[in-house]
N, C-alpha and C positions, 0 to 999 in steps of 0.2 A: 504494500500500500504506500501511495506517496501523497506527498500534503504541499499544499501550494499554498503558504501565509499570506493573506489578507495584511497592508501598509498597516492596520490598526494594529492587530498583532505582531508582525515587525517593529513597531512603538513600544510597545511596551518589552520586547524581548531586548533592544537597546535603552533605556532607560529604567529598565528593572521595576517599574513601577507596582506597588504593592496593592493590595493586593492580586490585582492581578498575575504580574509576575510569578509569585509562587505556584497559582493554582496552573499558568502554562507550562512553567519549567517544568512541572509534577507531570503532566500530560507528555509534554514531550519526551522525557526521559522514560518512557514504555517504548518506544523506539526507536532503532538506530538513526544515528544524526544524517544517513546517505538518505533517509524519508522525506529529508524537510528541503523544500525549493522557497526563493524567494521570486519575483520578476523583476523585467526591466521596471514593468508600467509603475510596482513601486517605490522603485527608484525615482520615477520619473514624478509621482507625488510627493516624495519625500526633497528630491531637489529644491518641487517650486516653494513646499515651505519655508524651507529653509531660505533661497534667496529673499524671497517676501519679505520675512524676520530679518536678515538682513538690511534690505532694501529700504526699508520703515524705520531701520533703530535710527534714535535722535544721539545717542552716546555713545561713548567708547564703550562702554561694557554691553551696550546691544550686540555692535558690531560682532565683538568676542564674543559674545554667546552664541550668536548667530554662525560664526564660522566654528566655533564647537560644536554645535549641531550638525552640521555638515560634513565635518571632520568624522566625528561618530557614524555617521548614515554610512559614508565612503568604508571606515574599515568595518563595517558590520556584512557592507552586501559584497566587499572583497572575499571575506570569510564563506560567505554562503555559496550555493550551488543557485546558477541564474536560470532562470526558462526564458528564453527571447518569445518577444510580440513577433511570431511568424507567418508565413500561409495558411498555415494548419489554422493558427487562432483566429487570424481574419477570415478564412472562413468560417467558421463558431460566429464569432462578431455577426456575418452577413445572415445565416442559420437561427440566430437568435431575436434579431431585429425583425426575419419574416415573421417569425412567431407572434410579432404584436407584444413583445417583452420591451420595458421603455425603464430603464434607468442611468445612471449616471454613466457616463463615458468609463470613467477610469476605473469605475467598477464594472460594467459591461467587458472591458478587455482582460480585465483579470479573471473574472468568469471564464472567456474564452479561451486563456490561455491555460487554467484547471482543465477544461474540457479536453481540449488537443492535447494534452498531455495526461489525461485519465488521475487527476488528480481531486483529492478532499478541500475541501477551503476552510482555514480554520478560520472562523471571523467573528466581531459582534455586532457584525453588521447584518443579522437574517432580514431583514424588511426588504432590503433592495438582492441581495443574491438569493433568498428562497422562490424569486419569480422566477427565476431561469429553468427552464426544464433541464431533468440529467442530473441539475450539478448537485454535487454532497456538499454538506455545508453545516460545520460543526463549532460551536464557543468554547474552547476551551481558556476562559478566561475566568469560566464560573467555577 
């Protein structure tokens, strides 16, 4: 079985943030770490935040925090195993969209990219990825 984290869950697995943290690391640790994928696309959320936070601080200690953030995101998803936004997902994306399924971009391609890759979504985000037909979709944050 493989698991494809949800940015939410990637947040809290860098920032250790309590308690959710312990009840993910408890989940995760029932399986070998070759289980768990991160993606590009949240990569690609986790960037804009952080430029944002950047891009807004009025201080020097914004700035820094802000590029600590970013610093963190970088060696967290170096560590991880990536799943790229492919053909395969685009088409999911296109598969998904005929279905009259309407949610957020960045959660739509993460969706697709579990799918083409036959993976579980650990999220706590169920509102918008339990529309997707197919997809598994699990909180291990509870």
């Amino acid at each position: 079985m493989s698991f494809l984290l949800d940015t939410q869950h990637i947040t809290v697995l860098q920032t250790k943030s309590q308690p959710a943290f312990s009840a993910l690391d408890r989940r995760m640790n029932q399986h070998p770490a070759s289980a768990f994928y991160y993606c590009v696309v949240s990569l690609h959320e986790q960037s804009i935040g952080a430029h944002a936070y950047i891009n807004q601080a009025t201080k020097a200690a914004g700035v820094i925090r802000g590029y600590q953030m970013l610093q963190r995101m970088l060696k967290s998803f170096c560590g991880a195993q990536l799943l790229a936004f492919d053909q395969g997902a685009a088409d999911q994306v296109d598969l998904i969209r005929s279905q009259g399924v309407s949610i957020r971009a960045m959660d739509l391609r993460i969706a697709a990219i579990a799918l083409a890759n036959n993976c579980t979504v650990p999220t706590k985000n169920f509102k918008d990825f339990k529309k997707v037909p197919r997809l598994t979709v699990e909180d291990w944050t509870i």
